[in-house]
PLY file of the C-alpha trace (Angstrom):
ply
format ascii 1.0
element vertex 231
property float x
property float y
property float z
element edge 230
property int vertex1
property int vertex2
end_header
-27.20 -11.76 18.61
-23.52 -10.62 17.82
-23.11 -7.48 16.25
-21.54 -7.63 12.63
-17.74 -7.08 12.01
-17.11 -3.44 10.51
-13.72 -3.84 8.84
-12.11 -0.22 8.13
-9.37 0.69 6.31
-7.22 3.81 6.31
-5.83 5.96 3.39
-2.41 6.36 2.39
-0.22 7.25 5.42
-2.79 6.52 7.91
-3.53 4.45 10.66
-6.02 3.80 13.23
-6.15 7.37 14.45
-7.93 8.23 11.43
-11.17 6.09 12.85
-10.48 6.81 16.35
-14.35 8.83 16.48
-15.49 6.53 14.05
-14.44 3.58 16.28
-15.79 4.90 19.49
-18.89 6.08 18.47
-19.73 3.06 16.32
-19.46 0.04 19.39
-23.26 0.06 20.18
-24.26 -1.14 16.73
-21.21 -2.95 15.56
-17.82 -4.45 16.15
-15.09 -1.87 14.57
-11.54 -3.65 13.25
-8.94 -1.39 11.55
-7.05 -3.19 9.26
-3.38 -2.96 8.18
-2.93 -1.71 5.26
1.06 -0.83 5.08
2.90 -3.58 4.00
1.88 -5.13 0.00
3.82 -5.16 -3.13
-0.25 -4.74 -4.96
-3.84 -3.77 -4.25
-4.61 -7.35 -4.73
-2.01 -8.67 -2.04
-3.41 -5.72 0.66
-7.22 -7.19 0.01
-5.91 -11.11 0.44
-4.46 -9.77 3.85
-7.35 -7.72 4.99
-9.26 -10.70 3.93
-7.50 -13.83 6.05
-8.30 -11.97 8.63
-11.96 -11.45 8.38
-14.90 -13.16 9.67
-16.67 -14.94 6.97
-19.29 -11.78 6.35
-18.54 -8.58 7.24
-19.19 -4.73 6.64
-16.55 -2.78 4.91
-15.62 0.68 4.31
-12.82 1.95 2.68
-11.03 5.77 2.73
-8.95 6.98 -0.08
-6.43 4.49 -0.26
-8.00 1.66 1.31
-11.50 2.30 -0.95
-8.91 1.10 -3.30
-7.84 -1.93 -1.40
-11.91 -2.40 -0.45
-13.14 -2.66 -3.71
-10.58 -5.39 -4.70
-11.98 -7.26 -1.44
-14.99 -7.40 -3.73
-13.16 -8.52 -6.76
-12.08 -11.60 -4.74
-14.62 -12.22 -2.63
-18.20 -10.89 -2.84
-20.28 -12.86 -1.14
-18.54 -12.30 2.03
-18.91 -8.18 1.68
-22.32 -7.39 3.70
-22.49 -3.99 2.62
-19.84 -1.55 1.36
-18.81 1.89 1.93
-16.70 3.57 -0.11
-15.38 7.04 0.91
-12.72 10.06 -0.51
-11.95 7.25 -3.00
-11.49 6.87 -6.85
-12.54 3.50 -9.14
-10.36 5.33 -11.69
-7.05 3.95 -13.35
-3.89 5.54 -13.16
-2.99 7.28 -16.31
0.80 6.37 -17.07
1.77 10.14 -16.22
0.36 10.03 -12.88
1.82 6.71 -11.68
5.05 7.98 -13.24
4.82 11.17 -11.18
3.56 9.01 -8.01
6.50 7.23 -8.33
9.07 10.16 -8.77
7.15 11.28 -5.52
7.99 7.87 -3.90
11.85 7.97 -4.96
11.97 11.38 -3.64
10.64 10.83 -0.16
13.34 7.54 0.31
16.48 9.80 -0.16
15.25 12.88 1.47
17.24 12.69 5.31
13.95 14.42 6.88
10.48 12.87 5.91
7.94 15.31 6.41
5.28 13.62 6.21
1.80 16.06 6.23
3.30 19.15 5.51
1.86 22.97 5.26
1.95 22.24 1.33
-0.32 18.87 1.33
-2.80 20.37 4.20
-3.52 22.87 1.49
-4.44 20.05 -1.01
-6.01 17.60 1.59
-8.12 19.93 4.19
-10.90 22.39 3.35
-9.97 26.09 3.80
-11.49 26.34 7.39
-9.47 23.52 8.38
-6.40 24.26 7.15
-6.43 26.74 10.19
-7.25 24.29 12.80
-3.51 23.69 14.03
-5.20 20.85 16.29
-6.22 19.03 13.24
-2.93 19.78 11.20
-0.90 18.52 14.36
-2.71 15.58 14.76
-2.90 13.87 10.89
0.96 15.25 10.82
1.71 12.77 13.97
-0.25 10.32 12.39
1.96 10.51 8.65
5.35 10.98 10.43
4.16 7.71 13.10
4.47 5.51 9.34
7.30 7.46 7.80
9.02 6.93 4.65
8.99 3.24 3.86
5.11 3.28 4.41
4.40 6.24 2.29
6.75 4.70 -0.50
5.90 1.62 -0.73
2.14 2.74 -0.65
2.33 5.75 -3.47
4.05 3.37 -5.74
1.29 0.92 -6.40
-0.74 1.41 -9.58
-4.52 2.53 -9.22
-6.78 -0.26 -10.92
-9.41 -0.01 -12.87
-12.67 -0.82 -11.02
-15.57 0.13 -12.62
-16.59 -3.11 -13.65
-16.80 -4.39 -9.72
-18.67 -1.51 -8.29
-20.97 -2.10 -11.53
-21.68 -5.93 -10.16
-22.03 -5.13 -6.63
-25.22 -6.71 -4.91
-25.06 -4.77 -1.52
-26.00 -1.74 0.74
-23.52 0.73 -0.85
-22.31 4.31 0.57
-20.52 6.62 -1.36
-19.14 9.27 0.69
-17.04 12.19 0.39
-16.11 16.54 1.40
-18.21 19.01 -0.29
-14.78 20.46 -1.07
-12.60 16.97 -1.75
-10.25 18.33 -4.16
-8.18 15.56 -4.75
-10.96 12.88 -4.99
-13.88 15.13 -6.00
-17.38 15.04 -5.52
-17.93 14.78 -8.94
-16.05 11.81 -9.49
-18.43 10.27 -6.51
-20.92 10.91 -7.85
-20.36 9.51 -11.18
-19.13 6.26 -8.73
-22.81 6.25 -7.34
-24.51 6.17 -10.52
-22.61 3.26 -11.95
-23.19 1.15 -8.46
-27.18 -0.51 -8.17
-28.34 1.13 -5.09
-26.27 3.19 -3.76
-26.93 6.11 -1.42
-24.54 9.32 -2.07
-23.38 11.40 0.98
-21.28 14.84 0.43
-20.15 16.28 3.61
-19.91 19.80 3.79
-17.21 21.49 5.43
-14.63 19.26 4.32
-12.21 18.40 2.04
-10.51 14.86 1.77
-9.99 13.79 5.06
-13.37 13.43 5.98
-13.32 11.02 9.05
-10.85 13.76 10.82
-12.31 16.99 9.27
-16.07 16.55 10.16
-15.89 13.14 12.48
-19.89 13.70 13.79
-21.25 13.95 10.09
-18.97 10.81 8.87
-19.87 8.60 12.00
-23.44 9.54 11.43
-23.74 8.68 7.44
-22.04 5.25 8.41
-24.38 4.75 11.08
-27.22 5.27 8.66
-25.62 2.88 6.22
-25.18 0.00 9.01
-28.59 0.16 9.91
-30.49 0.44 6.53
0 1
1 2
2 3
3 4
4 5
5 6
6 7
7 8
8 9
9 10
10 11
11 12
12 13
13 14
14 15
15 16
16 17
17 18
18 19
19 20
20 21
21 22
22 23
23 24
24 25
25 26
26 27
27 28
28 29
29 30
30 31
31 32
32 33
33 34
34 35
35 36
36 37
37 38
38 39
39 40
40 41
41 42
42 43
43 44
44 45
45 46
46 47
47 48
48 49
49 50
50 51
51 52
52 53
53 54
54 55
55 56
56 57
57 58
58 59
59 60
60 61
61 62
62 63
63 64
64 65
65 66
66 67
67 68
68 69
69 70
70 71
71 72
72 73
73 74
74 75
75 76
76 77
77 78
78 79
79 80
80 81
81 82
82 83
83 84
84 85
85 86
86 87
87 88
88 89
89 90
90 91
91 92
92 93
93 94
94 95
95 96
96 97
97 98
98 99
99 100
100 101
101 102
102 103
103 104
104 105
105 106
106 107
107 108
108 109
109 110
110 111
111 112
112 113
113 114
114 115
115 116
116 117
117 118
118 119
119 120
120 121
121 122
122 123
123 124
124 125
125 126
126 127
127 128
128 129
129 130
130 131
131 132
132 133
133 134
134 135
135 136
136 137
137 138
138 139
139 140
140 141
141 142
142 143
143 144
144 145
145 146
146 147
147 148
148 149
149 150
150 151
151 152
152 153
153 154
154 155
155 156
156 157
157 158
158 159
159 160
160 161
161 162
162 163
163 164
164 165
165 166
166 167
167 168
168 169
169 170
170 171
171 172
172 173
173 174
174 175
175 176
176 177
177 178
178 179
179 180
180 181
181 182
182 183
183 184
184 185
185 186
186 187
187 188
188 189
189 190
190 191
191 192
192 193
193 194
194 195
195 196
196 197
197 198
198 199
199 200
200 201
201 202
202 203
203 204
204 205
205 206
206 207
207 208
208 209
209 210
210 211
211 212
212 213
213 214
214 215
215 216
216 217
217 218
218 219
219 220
220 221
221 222
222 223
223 224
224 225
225 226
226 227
227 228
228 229
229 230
């Protein structure tokens, strides 16, 4: 029997080295795919992609930005969503003064002559404080930003956040809700008021860590998806 397709998709400014422990450590009890997730003018144009080319029933999880694009794969098409994970994410709206400032951040980063990418200032806001001294770690999600560059981060931070309470509220799946003890930019209290609206699902906080869980703590993420495949 073939092993189901795990579809994963990375945040904002990220790419498949953000799964690359996930990835490996996931083959014996499914099929890992990491989608694209850098070129779409809305949320609902990145899930259409990420869904033509999907098998016809698949697992999904989503980080940060691509829990976003995730949970409008189930807006469009449920019954092909075996089970969802959902992790460092929000189902929140934007308010219209933090798109605006999103997209001041976006204008900024096009006409700056040296894109930074993960700088000393966002490691601050996106690792927990233990991490934020792990110069391995630092190195290695900079490499990753500065790989997409400009036009990726851009194009990305300008789309507006959508409302999606009412789809996690319909869901009819195994769901895991996952985030860092010390998330400070999607917080664990926000998760866990994302668990409580969705039947079913199974809360994970993972200490040690702040947003970028996959990279911060890769054992303890691989192992709460693991859990969630097999249930």
């Amino acid at each position: 029997m073939a092993l189901p397709q795990l579809i994963l998709i990375p945040g904002r400014l990220n790419d498949d080295g953000l799964w690359r422990h996930q990835v490996a450590a996931l083959a014996d009890v499914c099929r890992p795919v990491v989608a694209d997730v850098t070129r779409g003018r809305s949320f609902a144009e990145l899930a259409a992609s990420v869904l033509s080319m999907a098998e016809d029933t698949f697992a999904l999880a989503g980080f940060s930005f691509g829990g976003i694009v995730a949970m409008d794969m189930v807006r469009q098409a449920p019954e092909r969503i075996s089970r969802l994970a959902l992790l460092d994410t929000t189902m929140m709206p934007d308010t219209p003064e933090t798109l605006a400032a999103r997209r001041k951040t976006a204008d900024m980063a096009e006409r700056s002559t040296r894109f930074h990418g993960f700088s000393d200032q966002l490691a601050g806001a996106y690792l927990s404080p233990q991490n934020r001294e792990n110069a391995a770690l630092v190195a290695e999600i900079r490499a990753m930003t500065e790989r997409l560059g400009a036009d990726v981060f851009a194009r990305q931070t300008r789309l507006p956040r959508p409302d999606n309470r009412d789809a996690l509220a319909a869901l009819d799946c195994p769901v895991l809700v996952a985030c860092g003890e010390e998330d400070m930019l999607t917080t664990p209290k926000s998760h866990r008021e994302m668990a409580a609206l969705t039947p079913g699902a199974d809360l994970v906080m993972i200490p040690n860590a702040g947003h970028m869980t996959p990279l911060e703590q890769p054992e303890a993420m691989t192992q709460a998806l693991r859990n969630w495949l097999e249930a």
